[in-house]
C-alpha positions as CSV (number, residue, x, y, z in Angstrom):
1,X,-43.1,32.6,-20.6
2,X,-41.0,35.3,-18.6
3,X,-41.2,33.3,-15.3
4,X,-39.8,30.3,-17.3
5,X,-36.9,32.2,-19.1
6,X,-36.1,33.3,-15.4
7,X,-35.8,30.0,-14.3
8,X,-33.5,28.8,-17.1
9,X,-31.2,31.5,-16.4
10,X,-31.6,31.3,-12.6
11,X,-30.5,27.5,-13.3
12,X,-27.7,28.4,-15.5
13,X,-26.0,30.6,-13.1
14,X,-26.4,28.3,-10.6
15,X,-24.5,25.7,-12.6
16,X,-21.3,27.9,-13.6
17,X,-21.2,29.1,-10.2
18,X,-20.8,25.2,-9.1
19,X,-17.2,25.2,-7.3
20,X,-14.8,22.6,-9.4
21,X,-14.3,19.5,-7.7
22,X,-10.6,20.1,-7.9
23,X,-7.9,23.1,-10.0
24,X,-4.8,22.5,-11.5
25,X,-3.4,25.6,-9.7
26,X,-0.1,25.4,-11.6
27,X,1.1,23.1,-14.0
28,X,5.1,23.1,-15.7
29,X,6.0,20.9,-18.6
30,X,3.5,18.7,-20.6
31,X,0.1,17.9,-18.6
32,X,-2.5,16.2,-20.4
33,X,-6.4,16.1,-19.1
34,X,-8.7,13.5,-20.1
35,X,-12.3,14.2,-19.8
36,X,-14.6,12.1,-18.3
37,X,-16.9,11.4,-21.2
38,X,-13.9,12.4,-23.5
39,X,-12.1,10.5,-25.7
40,X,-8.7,12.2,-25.7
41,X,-6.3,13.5,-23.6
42,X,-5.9,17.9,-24.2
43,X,-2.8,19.7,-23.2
44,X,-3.8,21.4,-19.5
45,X,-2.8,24.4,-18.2
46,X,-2.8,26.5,-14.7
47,X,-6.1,27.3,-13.9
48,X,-8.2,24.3,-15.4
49,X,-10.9,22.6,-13.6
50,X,-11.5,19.4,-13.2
51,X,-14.0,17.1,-12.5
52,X,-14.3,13.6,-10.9
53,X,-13.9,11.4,-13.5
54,X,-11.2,13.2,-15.0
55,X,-7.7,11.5,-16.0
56,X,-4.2,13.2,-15.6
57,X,-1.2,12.5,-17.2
58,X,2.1,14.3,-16.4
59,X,4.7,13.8,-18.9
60,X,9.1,13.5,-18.2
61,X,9.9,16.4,-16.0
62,X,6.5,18.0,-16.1
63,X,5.0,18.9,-12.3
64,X,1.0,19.2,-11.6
65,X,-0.1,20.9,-8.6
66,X,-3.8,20.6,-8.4
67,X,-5.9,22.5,-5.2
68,X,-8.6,20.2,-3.8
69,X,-10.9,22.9,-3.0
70,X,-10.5,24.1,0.7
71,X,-9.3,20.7,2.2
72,X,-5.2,20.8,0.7
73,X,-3.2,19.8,-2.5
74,X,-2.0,17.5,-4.6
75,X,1.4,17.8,-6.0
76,X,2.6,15.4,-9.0
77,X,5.6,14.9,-10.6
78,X,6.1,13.5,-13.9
79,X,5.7,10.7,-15.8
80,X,2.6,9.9,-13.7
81,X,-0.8,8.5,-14.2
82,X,-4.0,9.6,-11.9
83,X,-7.8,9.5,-11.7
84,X,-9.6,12.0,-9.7
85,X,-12.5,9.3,-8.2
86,X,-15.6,10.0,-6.3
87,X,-17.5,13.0,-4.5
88,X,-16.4,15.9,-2.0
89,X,-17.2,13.4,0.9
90,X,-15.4,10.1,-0.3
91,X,-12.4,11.1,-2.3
92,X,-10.2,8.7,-4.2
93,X,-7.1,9.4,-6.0
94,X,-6.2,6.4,-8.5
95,X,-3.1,6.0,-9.3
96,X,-1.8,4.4,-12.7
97,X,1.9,5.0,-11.2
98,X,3.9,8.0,-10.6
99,X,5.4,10.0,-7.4
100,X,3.2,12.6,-5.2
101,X,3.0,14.3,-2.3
102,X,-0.7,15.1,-0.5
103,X,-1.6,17.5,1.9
104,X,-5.3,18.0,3.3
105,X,-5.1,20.8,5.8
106,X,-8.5,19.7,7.2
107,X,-9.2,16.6,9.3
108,X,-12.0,14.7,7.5
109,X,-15.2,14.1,9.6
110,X,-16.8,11.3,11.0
111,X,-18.3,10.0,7.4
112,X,-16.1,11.6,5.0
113,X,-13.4,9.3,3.0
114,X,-9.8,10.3,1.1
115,X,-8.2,7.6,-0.3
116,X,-4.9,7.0,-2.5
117,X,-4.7,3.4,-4.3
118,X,-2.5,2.4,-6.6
119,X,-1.8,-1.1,-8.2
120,X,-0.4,-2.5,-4.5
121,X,-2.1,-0.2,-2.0
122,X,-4.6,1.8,-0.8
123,X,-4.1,4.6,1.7
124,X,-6.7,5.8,3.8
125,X,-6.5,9.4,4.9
126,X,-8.4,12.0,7.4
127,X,-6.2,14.7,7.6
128,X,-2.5,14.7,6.8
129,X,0.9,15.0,4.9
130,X,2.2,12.4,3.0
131,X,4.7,11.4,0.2
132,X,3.9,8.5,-2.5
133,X,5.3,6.4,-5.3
134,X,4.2,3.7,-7.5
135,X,7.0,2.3,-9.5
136,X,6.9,0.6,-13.0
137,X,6.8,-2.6,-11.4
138,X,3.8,-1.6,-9.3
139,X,6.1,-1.4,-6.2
140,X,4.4,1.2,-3.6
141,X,6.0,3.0,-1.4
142,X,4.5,5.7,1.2
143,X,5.8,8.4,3.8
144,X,4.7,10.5,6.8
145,X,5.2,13.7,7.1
146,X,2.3,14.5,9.5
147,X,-0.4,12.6,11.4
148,X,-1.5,9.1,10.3
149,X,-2.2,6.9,7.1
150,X,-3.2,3.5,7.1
151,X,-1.8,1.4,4.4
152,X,-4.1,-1.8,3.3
153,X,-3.1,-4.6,0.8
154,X,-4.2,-8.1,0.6
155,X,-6.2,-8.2,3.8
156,X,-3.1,-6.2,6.0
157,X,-3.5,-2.7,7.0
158,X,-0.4,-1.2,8.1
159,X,-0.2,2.4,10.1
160,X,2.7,4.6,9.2
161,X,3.1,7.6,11.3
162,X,4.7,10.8,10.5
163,X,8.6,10.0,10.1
164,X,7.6,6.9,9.0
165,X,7.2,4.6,5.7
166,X,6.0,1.4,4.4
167,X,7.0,-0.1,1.2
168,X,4.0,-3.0,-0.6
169,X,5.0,-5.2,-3.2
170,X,2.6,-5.8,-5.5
171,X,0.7,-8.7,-4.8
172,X,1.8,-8.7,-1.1
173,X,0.8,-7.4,2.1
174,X,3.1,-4.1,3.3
175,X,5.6,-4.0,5.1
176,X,6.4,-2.8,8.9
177,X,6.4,0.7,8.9
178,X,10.0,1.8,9.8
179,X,11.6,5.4,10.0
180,X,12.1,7.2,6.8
181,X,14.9,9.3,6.1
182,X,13.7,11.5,3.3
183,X,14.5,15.4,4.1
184,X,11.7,17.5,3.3
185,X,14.1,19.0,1.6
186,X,12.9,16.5,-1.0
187,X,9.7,18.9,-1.2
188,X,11.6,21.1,-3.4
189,X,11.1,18.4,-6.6
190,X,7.5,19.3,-6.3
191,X,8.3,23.2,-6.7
192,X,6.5,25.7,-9.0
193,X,7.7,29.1,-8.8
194,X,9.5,28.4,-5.3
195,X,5.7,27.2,-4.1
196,X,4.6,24.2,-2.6
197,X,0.6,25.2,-2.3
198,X,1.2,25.5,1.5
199,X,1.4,21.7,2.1
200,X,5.1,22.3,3.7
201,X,3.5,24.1,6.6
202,X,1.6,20.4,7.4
203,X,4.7,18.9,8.3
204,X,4.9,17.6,12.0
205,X,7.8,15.2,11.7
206,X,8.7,14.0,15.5
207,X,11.9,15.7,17.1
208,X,14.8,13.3,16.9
């Protein structure tokens, strides 16, 4: 009977020492979490966990700045719609709509996956910085800031290097990639407290 209680607690320690799939390091303005398994979205604040499966919703003005355990961050502002999808090896971030910048600090290997979709596109990722919209009429638009994305949509896979961009229509394949001129500057709408989660120090735009 003793050996048994020992492996119950054993177990339970076990499962709150699990490392969360993802944090919402900071959070300012209205964020709302949705569960998976839930049937209703809860005001979030800094310090949550979250789960694959979980929804986010970021309401006008608000900013999210979730920590994707060791490999970057995610960085939302408002008036934006995500899903966290998938496992630590094959990563998807769905987007609803909304405006974000991503940074993974670690090159993915051979058989891992991070991908950003949204109603036009889907961006695949192994290591980089990059900035992201989805506009209300599903209009997608994406940046480099570091490294290399590759933009699919409707059989078309575009690569956009850093200091470059590609905007996809919904419903049509993307565009050329051409340069960008967004400053990182621009960064600063994604600020908490002065802090980017270290994503600015990704940057590797080419010299001009």
């Amino acid at each position: 009977m003793r050996l048994a209680i020992a492996v119950l607690i054993l177990a339970g320690l076990g499962t709150s020492a699990r490392a969360a799939d993802a944090v919402l390091a900071q959070v300012q303005g209205q964020v709302y979490v949705l569960t998976s398994g839930s049937g209703r979205f809860v005001r979030a604040k800094g310090g949550d966990e979250l789960s694959y499966g979980d929804h986010i919703r970021t309401g006008k003005g608000a900013i999210a700045q979730l920590t994707l355990s060791d490999r970057g961050a995610l960085l939302v502002r408002g008036d934006s719609s995500f899903t966290l999808e998938g496992d630590a090896d094959n990563t998807s971030v769905r987007f609803r709509f909304g405006e974000f910048v991503i940074g993974l600090r670690k090159a993915l290997t051979a058989t891992q996956t991070f991908k950003v979709s949204t109603p036009a596109a889907v961006a695949a990722v192994r290591g980089t910085l990059f900035w992201g919209k989805s506009d209300a009429d599903k209009t997608t638009t994406y940046a480099g800031f570091g490294h290399t994305i590759a933009v699919t949509a409707q059989g078309k896979t575009v690569l956009v290097h850093a200091g470059e961009k590609t905007t996809v229509a919904f419903g049509q394949p993307p565009a050329d990639a051409a340069r960008h001129d967004i400053p990182t500057s621009y960064f600063d709408n994604f600020k908490i407290g002065g802090g980017l989660q270290n994503v600015e120090q990704l940057v590797e735009l080419p010299k001009k």
